[in-house]
N, C-alpha and C positions, 0 to 999 in steps of 0.2 A: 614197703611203707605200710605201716598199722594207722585205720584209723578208728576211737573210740568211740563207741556215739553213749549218750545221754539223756535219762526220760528229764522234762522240764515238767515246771507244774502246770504248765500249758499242753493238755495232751494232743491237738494237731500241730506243734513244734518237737524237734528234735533237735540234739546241738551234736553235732560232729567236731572231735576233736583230732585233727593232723598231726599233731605232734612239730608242728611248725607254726613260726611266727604266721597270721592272716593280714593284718593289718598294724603295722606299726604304730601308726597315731587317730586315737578317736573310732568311730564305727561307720559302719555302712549299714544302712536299712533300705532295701529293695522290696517296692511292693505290687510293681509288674515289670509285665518281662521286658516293657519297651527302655524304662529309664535303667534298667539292670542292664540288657544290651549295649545301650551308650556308655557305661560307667564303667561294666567289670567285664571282663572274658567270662571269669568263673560264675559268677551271676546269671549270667544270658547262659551258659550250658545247664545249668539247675534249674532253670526256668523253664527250658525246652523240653523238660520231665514231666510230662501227664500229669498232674494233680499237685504241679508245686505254684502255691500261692503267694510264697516271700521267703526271701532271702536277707538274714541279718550276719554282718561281717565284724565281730571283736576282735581285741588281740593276738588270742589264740585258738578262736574259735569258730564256729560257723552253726546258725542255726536255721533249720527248713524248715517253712510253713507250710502244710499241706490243704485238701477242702477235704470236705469231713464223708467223700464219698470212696476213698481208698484208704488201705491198709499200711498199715508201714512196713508189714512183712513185704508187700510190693514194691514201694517205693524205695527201700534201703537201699538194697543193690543196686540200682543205676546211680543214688545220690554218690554212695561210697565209690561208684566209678568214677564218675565225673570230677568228683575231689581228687582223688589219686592221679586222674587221666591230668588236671590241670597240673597237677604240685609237678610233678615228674617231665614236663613239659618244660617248668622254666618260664612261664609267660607269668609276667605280673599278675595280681588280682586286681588291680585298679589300672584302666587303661588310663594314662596321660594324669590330667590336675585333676579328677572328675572328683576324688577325698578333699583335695584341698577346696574343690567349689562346694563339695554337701558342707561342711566344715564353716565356712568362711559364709552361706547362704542362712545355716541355725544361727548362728552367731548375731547376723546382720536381724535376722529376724525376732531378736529379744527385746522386751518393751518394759520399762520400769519409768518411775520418775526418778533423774537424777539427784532427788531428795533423799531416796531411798538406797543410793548405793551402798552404803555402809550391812544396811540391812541385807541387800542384794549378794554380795560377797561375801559373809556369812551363811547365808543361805545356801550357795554352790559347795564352800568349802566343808560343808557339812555334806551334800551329796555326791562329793569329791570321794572324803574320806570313811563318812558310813554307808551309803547308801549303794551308792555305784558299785563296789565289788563286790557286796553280796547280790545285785539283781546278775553282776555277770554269772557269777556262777550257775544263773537259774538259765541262760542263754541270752537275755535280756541288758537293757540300757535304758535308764531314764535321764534325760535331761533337761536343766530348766531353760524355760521357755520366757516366762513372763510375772511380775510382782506388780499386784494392784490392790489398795484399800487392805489391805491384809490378806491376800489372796496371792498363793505362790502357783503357777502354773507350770504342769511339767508335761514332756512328754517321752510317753512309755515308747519303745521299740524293742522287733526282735520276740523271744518268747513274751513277754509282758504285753506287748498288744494282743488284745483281744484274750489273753489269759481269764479264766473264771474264776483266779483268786487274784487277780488285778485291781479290783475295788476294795477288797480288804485290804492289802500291801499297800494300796496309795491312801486310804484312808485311816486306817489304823496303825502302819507301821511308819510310815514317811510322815503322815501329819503328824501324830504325837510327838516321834524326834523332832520336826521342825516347832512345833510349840515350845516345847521344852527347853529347848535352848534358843531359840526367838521369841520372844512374847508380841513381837508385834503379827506374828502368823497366828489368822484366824484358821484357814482353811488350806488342802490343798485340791485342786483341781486337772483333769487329765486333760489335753489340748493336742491336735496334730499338727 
């Protein structure tokens, strides 16, 4: 098994690529080891790695978050284990519903007026189809969270959290598209 890894523009994330499907539907974001334990096999053994801060699961990807007191020459090698040790293994990466409760918990937790649907659904389908594949490639996921008084609320995960060009990207590049083709988007704002 080769796996490739990835600089993001977030330099304490890395994205490891398996060359296998990671998650089928939607993403995982893990950002300690207790609620990565409960939800993923593969999570909880990348968390048990010295210096890993968060774990984010895409399609095809997997992105590690480190703290800023180790090297990645260090840490690589055990991550690239622990990836390969799972995949080869056969054990899912999601134990049980725990995708379908993150999944089905973001959802429950979106807030608009349903005045504004029309607006609301444009708005996704625009971060459906421009937005979302290019933050994957960066190892990253933004999704929306919430539409108030002209205000779209998203939230970053994965490399994009905590990223240092994450205020540019959300304000520069996500607002503008969303004005441009919304005119009722005044602003966008980041939300966890």
């Amino acid at each position: 098994m080769f796996i490739q890894t990835e600089a993001t523009p977030n330099p304490a994330t890395l994205k490891f690529l398996p060359g296998k499907e990671v998650l089928l539907e939607g993403t995982a974001d893990f950002r300690d080891a207790d609620s990565a334990a409960a939800s993923s096999p593969l999570a909880g053994k990348l968390f048990s790695i010295n210096g890993v801060t968060g774990v984010f699961f895409g399609y095809d990807f997997i992105t590690v978050t480190k703290n800023d007191s180790l090297e990645w020459q260090h840490l690589k090698p055990a991550i690239l284990g622990a990836i390969m040790e799972h995949f080869m293994s056969g054990v899912p990466v999601m134990s049980g519903t725990g995708q379908a409760d993150a999944d089905r918990a973001e959802q429950d937790g979106e807030f608009y007026d349903k005045a504004d649907e029309e607006i609301v659904v444009t708005i996704k389908e625009l971060l459906d189809t421009r937005v979302r594949p290019a933050v994957a490639q960066d190892g990253g996921d933004i999704t929306f969270r919430g539409y108030e008084n002209g205000t779209v609320f998203l939230n970053m995960k994965g490399s994009c959290a905590g990223c240092p060009s994450s205020t540019a990207t959300l304000k520069h590049g996500i607002q503008n598209l969303l004005k441009h083709f919304v005119p009722e988007v005044q602003q966008v704002e980041q939300i966890a």
